[in-house]
N, C-alpha and C positions, 0 to 999 in steps of 0.2 A: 589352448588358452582362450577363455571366454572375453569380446571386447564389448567391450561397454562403450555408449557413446553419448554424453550430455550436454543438452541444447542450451545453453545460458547458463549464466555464472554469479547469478544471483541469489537469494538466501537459498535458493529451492536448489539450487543447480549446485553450489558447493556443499550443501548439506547431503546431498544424495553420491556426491561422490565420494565423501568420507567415511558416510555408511558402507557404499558399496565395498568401497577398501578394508575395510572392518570385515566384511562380512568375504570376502574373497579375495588372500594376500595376493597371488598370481595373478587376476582378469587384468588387462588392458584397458584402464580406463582414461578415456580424453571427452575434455571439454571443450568445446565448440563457443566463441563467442562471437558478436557481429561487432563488439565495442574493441579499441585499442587500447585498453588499460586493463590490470587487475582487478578482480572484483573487487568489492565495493560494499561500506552499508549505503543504502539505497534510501532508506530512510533519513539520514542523515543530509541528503542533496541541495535540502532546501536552505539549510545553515549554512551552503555555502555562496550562496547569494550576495552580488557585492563582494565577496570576501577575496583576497590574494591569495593566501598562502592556504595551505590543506589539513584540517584540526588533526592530533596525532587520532589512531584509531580507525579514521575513515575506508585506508586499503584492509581487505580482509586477510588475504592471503601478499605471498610473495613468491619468489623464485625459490627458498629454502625448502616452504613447504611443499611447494607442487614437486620437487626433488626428495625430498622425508618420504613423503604420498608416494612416491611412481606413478605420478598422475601427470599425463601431458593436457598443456592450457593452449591451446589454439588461437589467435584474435586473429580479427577482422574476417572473422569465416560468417558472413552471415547465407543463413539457409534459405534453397529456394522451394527445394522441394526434397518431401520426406517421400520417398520410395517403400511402402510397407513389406511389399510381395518379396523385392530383392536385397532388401537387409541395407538401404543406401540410403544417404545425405546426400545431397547436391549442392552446392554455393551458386551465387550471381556468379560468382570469378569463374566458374569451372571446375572445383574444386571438389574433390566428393570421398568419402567415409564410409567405408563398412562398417557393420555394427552385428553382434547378436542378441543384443538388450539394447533397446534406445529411451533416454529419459528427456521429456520434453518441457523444459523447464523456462519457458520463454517469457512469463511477466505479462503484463497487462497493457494497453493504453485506454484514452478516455473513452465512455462508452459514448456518451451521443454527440463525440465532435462532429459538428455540419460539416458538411461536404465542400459548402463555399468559405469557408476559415481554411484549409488543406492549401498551402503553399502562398499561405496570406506575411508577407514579412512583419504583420504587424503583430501578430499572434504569435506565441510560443505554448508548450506542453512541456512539463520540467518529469522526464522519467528515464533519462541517462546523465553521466557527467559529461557528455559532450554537449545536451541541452545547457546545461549549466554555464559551461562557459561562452555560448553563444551566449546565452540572456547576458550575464556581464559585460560583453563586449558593447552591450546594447544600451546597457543602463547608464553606460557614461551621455549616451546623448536624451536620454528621457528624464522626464520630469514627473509625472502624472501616470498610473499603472494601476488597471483594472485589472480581477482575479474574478473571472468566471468560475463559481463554483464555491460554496461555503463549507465542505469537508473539513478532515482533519486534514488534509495533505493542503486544500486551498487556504485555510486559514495560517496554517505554518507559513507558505510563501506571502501571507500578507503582511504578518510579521515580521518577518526576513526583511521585503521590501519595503517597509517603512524603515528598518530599523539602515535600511543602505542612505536614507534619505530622500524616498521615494514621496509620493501623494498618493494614497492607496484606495480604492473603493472595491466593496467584493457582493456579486453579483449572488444570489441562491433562491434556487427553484421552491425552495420549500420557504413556507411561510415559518416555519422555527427553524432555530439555530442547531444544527448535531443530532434529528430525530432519533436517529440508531443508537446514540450515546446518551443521551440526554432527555430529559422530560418537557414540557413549555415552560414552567418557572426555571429549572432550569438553565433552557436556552436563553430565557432575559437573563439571567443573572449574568451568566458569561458575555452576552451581549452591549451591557450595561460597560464593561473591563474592556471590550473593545473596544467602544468607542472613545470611552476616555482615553484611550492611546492613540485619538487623533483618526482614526479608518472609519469612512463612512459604509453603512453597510444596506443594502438593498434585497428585503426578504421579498417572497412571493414573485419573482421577474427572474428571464434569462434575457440571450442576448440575440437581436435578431438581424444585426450588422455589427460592422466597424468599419469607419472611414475615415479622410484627413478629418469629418466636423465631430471624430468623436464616436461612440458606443451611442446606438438605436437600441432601446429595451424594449422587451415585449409588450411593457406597460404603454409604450408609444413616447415615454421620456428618453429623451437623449442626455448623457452624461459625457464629457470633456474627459479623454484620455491621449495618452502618447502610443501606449502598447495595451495589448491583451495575454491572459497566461491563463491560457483555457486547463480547468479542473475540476471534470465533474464527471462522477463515475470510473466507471471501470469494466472493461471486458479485458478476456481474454486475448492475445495475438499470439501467432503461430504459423510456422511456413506449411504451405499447401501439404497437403497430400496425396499421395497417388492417384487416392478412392475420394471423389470429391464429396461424400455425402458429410462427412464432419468440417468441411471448411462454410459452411453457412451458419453455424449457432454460435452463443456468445462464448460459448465455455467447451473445454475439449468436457466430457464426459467420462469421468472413473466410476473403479467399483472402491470397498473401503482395501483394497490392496493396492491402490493408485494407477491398476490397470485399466487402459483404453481397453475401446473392444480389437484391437488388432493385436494379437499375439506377441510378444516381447515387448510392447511399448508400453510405456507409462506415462504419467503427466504429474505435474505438482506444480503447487504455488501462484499465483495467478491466474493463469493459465486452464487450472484445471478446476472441475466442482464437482461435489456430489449429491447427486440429487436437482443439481439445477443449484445449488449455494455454493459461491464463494466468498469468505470473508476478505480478503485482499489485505491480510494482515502480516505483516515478518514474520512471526512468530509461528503463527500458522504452516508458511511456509517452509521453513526450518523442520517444523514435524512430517508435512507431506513429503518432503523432500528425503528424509530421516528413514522414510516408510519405504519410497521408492528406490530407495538406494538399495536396500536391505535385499528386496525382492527382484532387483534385475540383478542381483548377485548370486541366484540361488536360495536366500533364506525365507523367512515366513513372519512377515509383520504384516498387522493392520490397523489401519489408519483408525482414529475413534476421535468424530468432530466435537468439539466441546470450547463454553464459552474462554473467551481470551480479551486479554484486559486489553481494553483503547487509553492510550495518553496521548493529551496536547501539552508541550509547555511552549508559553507564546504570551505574549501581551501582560507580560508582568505577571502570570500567574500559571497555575497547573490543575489540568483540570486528568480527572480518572472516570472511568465508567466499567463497571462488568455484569456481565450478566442481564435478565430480566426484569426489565422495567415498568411491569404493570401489580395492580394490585391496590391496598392501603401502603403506607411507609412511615419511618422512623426519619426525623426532622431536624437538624441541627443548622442554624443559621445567626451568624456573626454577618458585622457590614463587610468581612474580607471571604467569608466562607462562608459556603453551601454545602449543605449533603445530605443526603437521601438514600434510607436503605430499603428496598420494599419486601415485602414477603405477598406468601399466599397461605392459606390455611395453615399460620403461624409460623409456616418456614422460609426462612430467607432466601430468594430467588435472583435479587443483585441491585446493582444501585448505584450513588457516584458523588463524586467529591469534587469542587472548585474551588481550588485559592491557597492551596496549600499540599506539599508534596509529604510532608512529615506526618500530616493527617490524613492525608489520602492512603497512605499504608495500613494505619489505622485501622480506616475503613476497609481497603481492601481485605486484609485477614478475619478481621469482623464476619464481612459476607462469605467471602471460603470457607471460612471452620465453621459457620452458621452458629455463632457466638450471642444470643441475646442476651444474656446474661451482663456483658459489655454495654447494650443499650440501656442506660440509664436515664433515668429526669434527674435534676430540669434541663442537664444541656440539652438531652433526644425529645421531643415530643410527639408523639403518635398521632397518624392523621389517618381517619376510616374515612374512605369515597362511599 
């Protein structure tokens, strides 16, 4: 009987064990987690800011399933080290896992947190529910709460935390709002909805302290806060390896079958990239995961990276982005909506919508089915760079 053994329990780590079980009724499959809870949407963490009770939806799995499955769920095994030569896991506790297939499913944290914010109580990083409920415990005594970091995952927590009754200010590196998502119009447009919900927001600066007198920007302005919730970027994490030459780069490295270069291991979802690209998307991960499950089961999938929609909904509105953002573009813009679809040599390549989710569908099928025939005047007007 073939054992399967998977690192994390997040989209990547229960997507790949459900394939695997699909794909090989008998193998032994367990999942390994370092968390005390059931998995999770992960996405969903920042809604729960502030909040008591737990929205229905948010646990993924339960006891039912991992019994339906014959899938055993492991908590608090966090890994210390992956043994590639001898087929082993290893925990801090002592605890250790054979394996014949191992899927390494471990997530992400921030890519360029400083070294001197690491064990600052003033700082926090929101990428488990036990992050979560530290910050709550916190927020009863703050008042004032900066957000390192202008993403879609920073901008959700700045929502959250105004919406708890926070003072909110959000620090970002790049001089527009959502580069990846968004074009410079725009990032003001969205911009513009932020701030009317009261959050001041700080382009072009990060942060080069925190102390009792406040956040030190790189700008040489100091801003008045109580706490810091560092969010910017994203690498890969993962417990050591045997062979230490893949514990230095930011991303474990696959091929488009989700395999490392070590013989039965895989990687997905955060964690892993191709070519040097990770999108650090759910969705994403659910596919990698989907792939990797398949093939440490015996079967034969491959991965095929392709564009995946980003949403924010936050600050009173709903913003959509897909696909390729350069080119000319087709133009619709109301005082509550923006959108923008672009093409290149006549074909639609992608685009995006703020202020409305009922339209943003709209658009999105628009750009998928490469529909112009839908782009009409006078709502759309065509704009050649």
């Amino acid at each position: 009987m073939k054992k399967i053994a998977i690192i994390g329990s997040g989209a990547a780590g229960i997507s790949a064990a459900a394939s695997a079980r699909k794909t090989d009724v008998d193998a032994e499959i367990t999942i390994v987690s370092e968390e005390t809870v059931y998995p999770y949407f992960r996405p969903a963490l920042t809604k729960l800011i502030g909040q008591v009770e737990i929205p229905p939806g948010f646990f993924l799995k339960n006891d039912q399933w991992f019994e339906k499955e014959k899938i055993s769920f492991i908590t608090d095994f966090n890994v210390k080290k992956i043994n590639s030569g001898d087929h082993l896991i290893e925990s801090f506790n002592g605890r250790s896992l054979k394996w014949d297939s191992l899927i390494v499913a471990t997530g992400g944290s921030p890519s360029v947190y400083p070294e001197h914010l690491k064990n600052n109580s003033k700082v926090t990083t929101i990428r488990s529910y036990s992050d979560i409920l530290n910050l709550n415990k916190k927020l009863k005594k703050l008042t004032h709460v900066t957000v390192c970091g202008g993403g879609l995952l920073g901008l959700e927590t700045a929502w959250f935390l105004k919406k708890s009754g926070m003072e909110v200010e959000v620090l970002e590196f790049a001089n527009s709002l959502l580069p990846r998502q968004l074009d410079e119009t725009g990032g003001e447009f969205l911009l513009r909805k932020i701030e009317n919900c009261g959050i001041k927001f700080h382009s072009g600066t990060t942060l080069n302290e925190i102390s009792d007198e406040g956040c030190l920007l790189s700008t040489g302005r100091r801003i008045k806060t109580d706490h810091l919730i560092f969010s910017m970027g994203i690498r890969g994490r993962w417990p050591e390896f045997s062979s230490d030459s893949i514990n230095t780069v930011r991303y474990i490295e696959v091929d488009n079958r989700m395999m490392t270069k070590y013989p039965d291991v895989y990687a997905c979802g955060d964690c892993a990239s191709i070519d040097g690209f990770s999108t650090g998307l759910w969705m994403d991960a659910v596919k990698q995961g989907n792939c990797a499950g398949i093939n440490s089961a015996g079967g034969n999938c491959f991965y095929s990276p392709e564009s995946v929609v980003a949403m924010l909904l936050a600050f009173d509105t709903h913003v959509m982005s897909y696909g390729n953002l350069k080119g000319d573009f087709f133009e619709k813009r109301t005082e509550k909506i923006l959108s923008r679809i672009y093409f290149e040599e006549e074909k639609i390549t992608g685009g995006y919508c703020i202020g409305d989710s009922a339209f943003s569908s709209v658009v999105l099928k628009i750009i998928k089915n490469g529909i112009k025939s839908e782009i009409t005047a006078p709502d759309w007007i065509r704009v050649t760079k």
